[in-house]
Every structure is written in structure tokens, then in C-alpha cells.
N, C-alpha and C positions, 0 to 999 in steps of 0.2 A: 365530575363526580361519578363515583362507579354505583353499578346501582346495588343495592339489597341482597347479599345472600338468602337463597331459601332452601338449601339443599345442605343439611349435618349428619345425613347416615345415607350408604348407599352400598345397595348386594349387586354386589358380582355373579353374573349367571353365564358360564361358558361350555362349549365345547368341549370334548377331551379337549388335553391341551400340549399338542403336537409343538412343531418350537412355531413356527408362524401364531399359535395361539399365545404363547410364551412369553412371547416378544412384545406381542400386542398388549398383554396384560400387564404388564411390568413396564411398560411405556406409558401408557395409561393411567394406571396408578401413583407413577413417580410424578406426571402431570397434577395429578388430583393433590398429592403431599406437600409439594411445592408450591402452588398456588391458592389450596383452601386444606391447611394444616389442621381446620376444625375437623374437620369433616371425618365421621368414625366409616371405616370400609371392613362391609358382613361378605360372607363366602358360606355356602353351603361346607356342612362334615363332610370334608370327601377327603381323600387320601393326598392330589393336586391342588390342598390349598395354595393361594400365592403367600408369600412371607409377610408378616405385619398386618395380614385380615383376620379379624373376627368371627368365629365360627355361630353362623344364625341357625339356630332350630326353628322350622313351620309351626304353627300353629295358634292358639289362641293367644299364647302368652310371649308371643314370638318381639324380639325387639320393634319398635317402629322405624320402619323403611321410607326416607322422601322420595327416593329413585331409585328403581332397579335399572342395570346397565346391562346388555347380554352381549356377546360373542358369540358368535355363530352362525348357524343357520335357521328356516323358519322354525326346527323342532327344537330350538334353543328358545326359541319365545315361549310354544308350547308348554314346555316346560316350565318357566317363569311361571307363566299361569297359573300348572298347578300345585306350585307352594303357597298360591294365596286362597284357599279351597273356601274360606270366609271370609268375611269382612271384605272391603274396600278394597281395589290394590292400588298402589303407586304406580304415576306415571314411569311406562318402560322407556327407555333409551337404546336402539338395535342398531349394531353394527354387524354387516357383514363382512367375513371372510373369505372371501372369494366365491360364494356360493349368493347366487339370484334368488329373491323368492318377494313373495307381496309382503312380507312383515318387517324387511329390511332395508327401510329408507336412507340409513349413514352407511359410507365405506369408511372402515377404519381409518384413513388417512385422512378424514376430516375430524377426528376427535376435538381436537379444542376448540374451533368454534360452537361444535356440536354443545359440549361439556359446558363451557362457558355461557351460551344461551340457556341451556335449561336448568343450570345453578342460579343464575340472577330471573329466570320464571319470562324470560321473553321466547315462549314457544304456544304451540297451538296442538290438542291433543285431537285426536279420533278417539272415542270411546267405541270399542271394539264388544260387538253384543257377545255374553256368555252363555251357557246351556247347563242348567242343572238335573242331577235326575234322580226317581226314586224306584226302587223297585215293590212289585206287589206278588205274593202268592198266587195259585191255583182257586183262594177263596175270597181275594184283594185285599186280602191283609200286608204291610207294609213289610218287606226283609230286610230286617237288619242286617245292610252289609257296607265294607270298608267306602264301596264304589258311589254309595248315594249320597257323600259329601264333595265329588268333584265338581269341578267346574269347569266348563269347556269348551274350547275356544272355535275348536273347526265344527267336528259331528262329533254324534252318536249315530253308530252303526248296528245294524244286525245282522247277522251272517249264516251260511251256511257252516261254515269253516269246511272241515276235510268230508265232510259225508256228503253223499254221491246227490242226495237228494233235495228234491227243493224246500225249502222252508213256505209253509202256510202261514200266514199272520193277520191277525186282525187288528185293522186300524181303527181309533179312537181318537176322535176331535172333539176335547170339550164335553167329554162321555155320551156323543153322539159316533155311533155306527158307524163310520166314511167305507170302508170297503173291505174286502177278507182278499189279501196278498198274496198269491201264488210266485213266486220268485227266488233268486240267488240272497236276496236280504234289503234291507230298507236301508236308507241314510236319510237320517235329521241332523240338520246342518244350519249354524247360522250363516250371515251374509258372510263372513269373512270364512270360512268355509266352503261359501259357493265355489271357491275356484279350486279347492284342491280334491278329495274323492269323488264328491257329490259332479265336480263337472264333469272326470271322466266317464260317469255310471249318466253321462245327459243332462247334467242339472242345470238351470237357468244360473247367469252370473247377476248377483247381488250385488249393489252397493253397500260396501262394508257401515257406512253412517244410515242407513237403513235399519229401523226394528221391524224383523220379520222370523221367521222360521224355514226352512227348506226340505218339503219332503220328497226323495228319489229315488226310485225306487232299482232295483240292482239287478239287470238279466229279466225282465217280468215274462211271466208266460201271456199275460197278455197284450196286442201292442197295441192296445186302448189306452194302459195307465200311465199318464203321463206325471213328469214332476209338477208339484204343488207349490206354492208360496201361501203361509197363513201369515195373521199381524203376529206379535210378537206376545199378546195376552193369550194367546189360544195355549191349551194343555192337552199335547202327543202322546196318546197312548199306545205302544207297539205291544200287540197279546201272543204270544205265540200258541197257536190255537191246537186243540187238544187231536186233530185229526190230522194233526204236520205229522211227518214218518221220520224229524228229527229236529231235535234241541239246536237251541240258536246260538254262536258265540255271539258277544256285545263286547264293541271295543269301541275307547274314547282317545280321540285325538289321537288314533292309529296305537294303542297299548290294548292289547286286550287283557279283561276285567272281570269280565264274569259267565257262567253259563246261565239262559235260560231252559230251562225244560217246556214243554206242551204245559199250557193253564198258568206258568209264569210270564209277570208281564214290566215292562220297563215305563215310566212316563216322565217326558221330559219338556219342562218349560223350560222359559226366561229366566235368567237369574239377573237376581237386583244387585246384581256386583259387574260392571262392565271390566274389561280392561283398557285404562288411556294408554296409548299411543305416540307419542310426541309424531307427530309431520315432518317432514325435512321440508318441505314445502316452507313451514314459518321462521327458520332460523338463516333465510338465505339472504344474503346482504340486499337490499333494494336495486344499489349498481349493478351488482351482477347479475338479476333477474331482468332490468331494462336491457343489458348487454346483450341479455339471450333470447328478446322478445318475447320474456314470458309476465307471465301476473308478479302483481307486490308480493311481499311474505305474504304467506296463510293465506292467501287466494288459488293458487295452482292446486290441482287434486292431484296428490301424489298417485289416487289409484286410476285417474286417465293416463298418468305415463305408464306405469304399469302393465296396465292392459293393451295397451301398442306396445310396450319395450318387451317384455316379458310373454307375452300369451300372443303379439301379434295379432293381435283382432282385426279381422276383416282383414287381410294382407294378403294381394293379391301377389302373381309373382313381380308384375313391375313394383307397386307398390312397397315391396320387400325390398328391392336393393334402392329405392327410394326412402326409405327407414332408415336403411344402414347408414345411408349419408348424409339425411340428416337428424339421427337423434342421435343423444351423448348417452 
């Protein structure tokens, strides 16, 4: 007895689509027509719709999605992300195309088990922490702008951008004082985060299933300030202080957004919208996990392979060509 359908709408999130994306897409979907002819398939307005998908507009009034499905790489998840700026989002399903990254547990060419598991609901999510943020005036009045309904998934940055000069900033925990920032710019960062700007700029690596915050600071002048980890209730005030000799840019999940000026300031919490995840970990047959001396389904931590496979943690040089031969 087959089990339960739970999956009758699902968006398509990809890549340009080069013909390796093409292929994949149209293979994929003929998959999906064939085997669960219910099932309605959304695609963002874009010029590269696939043939026979439904065009989804973002927003409140936006159809109901059981699964989003992405192609590409990790700024292909990113993106997913930010279609869902409210409300809940549905569990993602990420395939990579040939490109590595911590958000991409399926290679394409496992699509139907993949598909197959998280249509009949036998998978296991990661709820991935998000970052909301709002902005405040010179006098902490709140500004209305596009940027304070995102949601997001790595950081919020502050930057210098092109001027020569350093940014001053004054930090705000929980509208306590923490320190006035002499530097190249800050990064707030959740755990899933931790490993991409915030590690280059020194940041400690986060367990993605972790609620916390990540603050890093970028080039500091002094090398007292080191990166911070707060819980995940605390509320980041970054000020850009009236005696900086320049305006900050602010970019989310690597787009930048907005300028601050001196006496503008950003504050960013938790947002009560995570994003799940599916595991590759929970959709792996039993046999095959005992074949490879690993854990049952949904026991393996996708992000300890990860961090050997991909980041190479602690990998000495023996150790490295000891990697190569024995991980997959």
C-alpha cells in the first residue's frame, strides 16, 4: 500500500537556465506529470518559464505552496527565501548542479527518490533560523522602506562600500550600549550564515539547528573586538554614529539594499518565520546507510559531512589525502 500523498502545489526555483539547467528541469517535471498528475507546478514571472507551469506572484495573496524545489546553487536557495518575506515558508527541496555549497544536500541525479520521499512526507526538516530587520531615523523613528520586510537567511552586513574611510558604529544589544565600532563594517549573521561572509571576516562556525545570532566584525581597528554569539531573543542594533566620516551601505544575503547615513540605524532580530530544510540524511534507504557505516535515516548530520567535505575542518595535509579516499 503506497502511502499518502501530501504534496499538490510545488514552485520551481532555478538558476538561469543554461541547457544543463534545461534538461534537469524538463526531466524533473515530466517526473512529477507522470507519477502525481495532481499536482499543480508555479514558476516565478520570468521570461525562462518551463512549458505547462503556472506563473506564482510573492506575496500575501500568493497561491499556497506544499514545496518549493530549487536548481542551483546556494544563492538559488537564498533566493527562495526571499519570495517567502511573510508568513511560513514550505519545506525546500535543493538540488545541486554541479556547484558545492552547505544548502545543497540532493545531486540532481537523485531526483526521484528525493521527490518521492518528500511527496508521501517520509523526510526530516532543518528549520534554518531567519533575520528580520527594521530600520530607524537620526531621531529612532522607524523608515518606511522596501528593505524592512525581508527575511534572511545568511547576514545583514554593514559596509564601508567604496569610501576610503572607516565606518564608526555603535552597537546596541537589547538597547544596552555593547561598544562604538571602529572598522571596515559589521556582519549579523545567523547560524546558517556562520559559514559564508561572517567566516571569512573570522567568525565562529554555528550549528545551523542552533537559535543564536552572529556578530563579526569586518577589518576592526581594534584587535581586542572579537566575534560575538548572542541567544536568538536578543534585538541588534547597528547605529551609524554621527562622527563616522561616512554613510554605511547595508546589504542582505549579499544584494545590497540600502544606505545608511551618520544617526541612521538598522535593528535586526529573529524572525518567527524559519526556513525548513528537507535533510538528505532522512530520505536514505536503511541498506544503504548500514552499507556505508553510517547512521539510520535522520540520524547522520548532513552539516558534520559538510564541514569535512566542503570546508575541510581541521585537515591536516596527511589527513586530506586521507579524505579524499575515504569520503564520497
Amino acid at each position: 500500500m503506497s502511502p499518502p500523498q501530501l504534496v499538490y502545489s510545488v514552485l520551481i526555483v532555478n538558476k538561469l537556465r543554461t541547457k544543463p539547467v534545461v534538461d534537469a528541469i524538463d526531466t524533473l517535471l515530466k517526473y512529477i506529470r507522470d507519477k502525481y498528475p495532481e499536482v499543480e507546478i508555479y514558476h516565478e514571472d520570468r521570461p525562462d518559464i518551463p512549458g505547462g507551469a503556472k506563473v506564482w506572484h510573492p506575496g500575501p495573496n500568493a497561491e499556497p505552496i506544499d514545496l518549493v524545489i530549487t536548481l542551483g546553487g546556494d544563492g538559488t536557495i537564498l533566493h527562495a527565501s526571499s519570495l517567502f518575506k511573510t508568513g511560513a515558508v514550505p519545506p525546500v527541496l535543493s538540488f545541486s548542479m554541479g556547484t558545492l555549497g552547505f544548502l545543497l544536500p540532493f545531486h540532481i541525479d537523485d531526483y526521484t527518490k528525493a521527490i518521492d520521499s518528500a511527496f508521501a512526507g517520509r523526510i526530516t526538516v532543518l528549520h534554518r533560523m531567519r533575520l528580520s530587520c527594521s530600520f530607524q531615523d537620526s531621531g529612532g523613528e522607524r523608515i518606511d522602506t522596501q528593505c524592512e520586510d525581508w527575511q534572511v537567511m545568511n547576514e545583514v552586513a554593514l559596509h564601508r562600500g567604496s569610501s576610503p574611510h572607516l565606518n564608526t558604529i555603535d552597537v546596541f544589544v537589547d538597547g544596552q550600549h555593547l561598544t562604538e565600532a571602529v572598522s571596515d563594517g559589521l556582519i549579523v549573521s545567523t547560524p546558517t550564515g556562520s559559514t559564508a561572509y561572517s567566516l571569512s571576516a573570522g567568525g565562529p562556525i554555528v550549528h545551523p539547528s542552533l537559535s543564536a545570532i552572529v556578530l563579526t566584525p569586518i577589518c576592526p581597528r581594534s584587535l581586542s573586538f572579537r566575534p560575538l554569539v548572542f541567544p536568538s531573543s536578543s534585538s541588534i542594533t547597528l547605529r551609524i554614529s554621527e562622527r563616522s566620516r561616512a554613510s554605511a551601505g547595508l546589504s542582505m544575503d549579499g544584494q545590497v539594499s540600502h544606505i545608511l547615513s551618520p544617526g541612521e540605524a538598522v535593528t535586526v532580530r529573529a524572525s518567527s518565520y524559519p526556513i525548513p530544510c528537507i535533510n538528505r540524511s532522512s530520505i536514505t534507504e536503511p541498506e544503504e546507510m548500514r552499507e556505508s557505516g553510517g547512521a539510520g535515516p535522520g540520524k547522520e548530520d548532513d552539516w558534520v559531512r559538510d564541514i569535512n567535505n566542503l570546508l575541510q575542518y581541521n585537515a591536516t595535509f596527511r589527513s586530506k589525502a586521507l579524505t579524499r579516499h575515504s569520503r564520497s
